[in-house]
N, C-alpha and C positions, 0 to 999 in steps of 0.2 A: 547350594552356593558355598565356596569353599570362603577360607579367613582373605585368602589373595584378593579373589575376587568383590571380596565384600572392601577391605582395605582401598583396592583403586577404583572403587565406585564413590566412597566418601571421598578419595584425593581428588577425583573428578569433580566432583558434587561440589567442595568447599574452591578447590579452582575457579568454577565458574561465579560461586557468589563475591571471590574477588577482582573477576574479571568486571563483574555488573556494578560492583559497590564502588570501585577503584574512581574512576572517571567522580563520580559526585564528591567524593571524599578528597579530592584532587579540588573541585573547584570549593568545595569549603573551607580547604584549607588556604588556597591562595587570598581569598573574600578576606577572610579572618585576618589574614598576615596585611591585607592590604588597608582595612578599617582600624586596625593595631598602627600602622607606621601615621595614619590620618591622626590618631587619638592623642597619639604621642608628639607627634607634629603641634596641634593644638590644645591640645593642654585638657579634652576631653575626654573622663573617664565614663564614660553613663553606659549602664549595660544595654541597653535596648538598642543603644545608636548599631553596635557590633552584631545583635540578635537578629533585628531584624530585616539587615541587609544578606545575612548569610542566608536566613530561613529565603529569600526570596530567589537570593542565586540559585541556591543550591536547588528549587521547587522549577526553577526555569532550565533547568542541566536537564532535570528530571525528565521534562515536556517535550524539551528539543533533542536527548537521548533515548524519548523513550520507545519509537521506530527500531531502531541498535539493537536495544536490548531486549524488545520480543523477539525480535529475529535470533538471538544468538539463544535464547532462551529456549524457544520453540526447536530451534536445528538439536542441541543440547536433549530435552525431551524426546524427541524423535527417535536422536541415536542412544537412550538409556534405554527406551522402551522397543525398539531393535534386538538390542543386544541381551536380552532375555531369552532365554531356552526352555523349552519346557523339558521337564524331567518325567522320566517314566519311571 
């Protein structure tokens, strides 16, 4: 396996772990921004009230994404172990 082909299998490889991570990271970060404008709104700083709403979104992104992301993970696997050659 040459440096090229090693190079665009990790570009692949780390592509798809921001393809998978992006969506949760998306609804975390909106949770956070939206318990932040609440907190500030009333005058409540308590870290749990912010924790345990995001841990709960972000665990239900997870459940309702997670169809999406064996598929795209699985098609991803397919065509890495495809595209293997054997050497003589």
């Amino acid at each position: 396996m040459s440096a090229e082909q090693i190079v665009e299998l990790m570009r692949k490889t780390l592509e798809m772990a921001l393809w998978l991570g992006a969506p949760l990271l998306v609804v975390a970060t909106v949770v956070s921004l939206l318990i932040n404008i609440v907190q500030v709104l009333t005058s409540l700083q308590e870290a749990t009230l912010s924790t345990v709403p995001k841990l709960a979104a972000v665990a239900v992104a997870a459940l309702l994404l997670m169809p999406w992301m064996v598929k795209k993970l699985g098609a991803f696997t397919v065509a890495l172990l495809s595209d293997f050659h054997w050497m003589h």
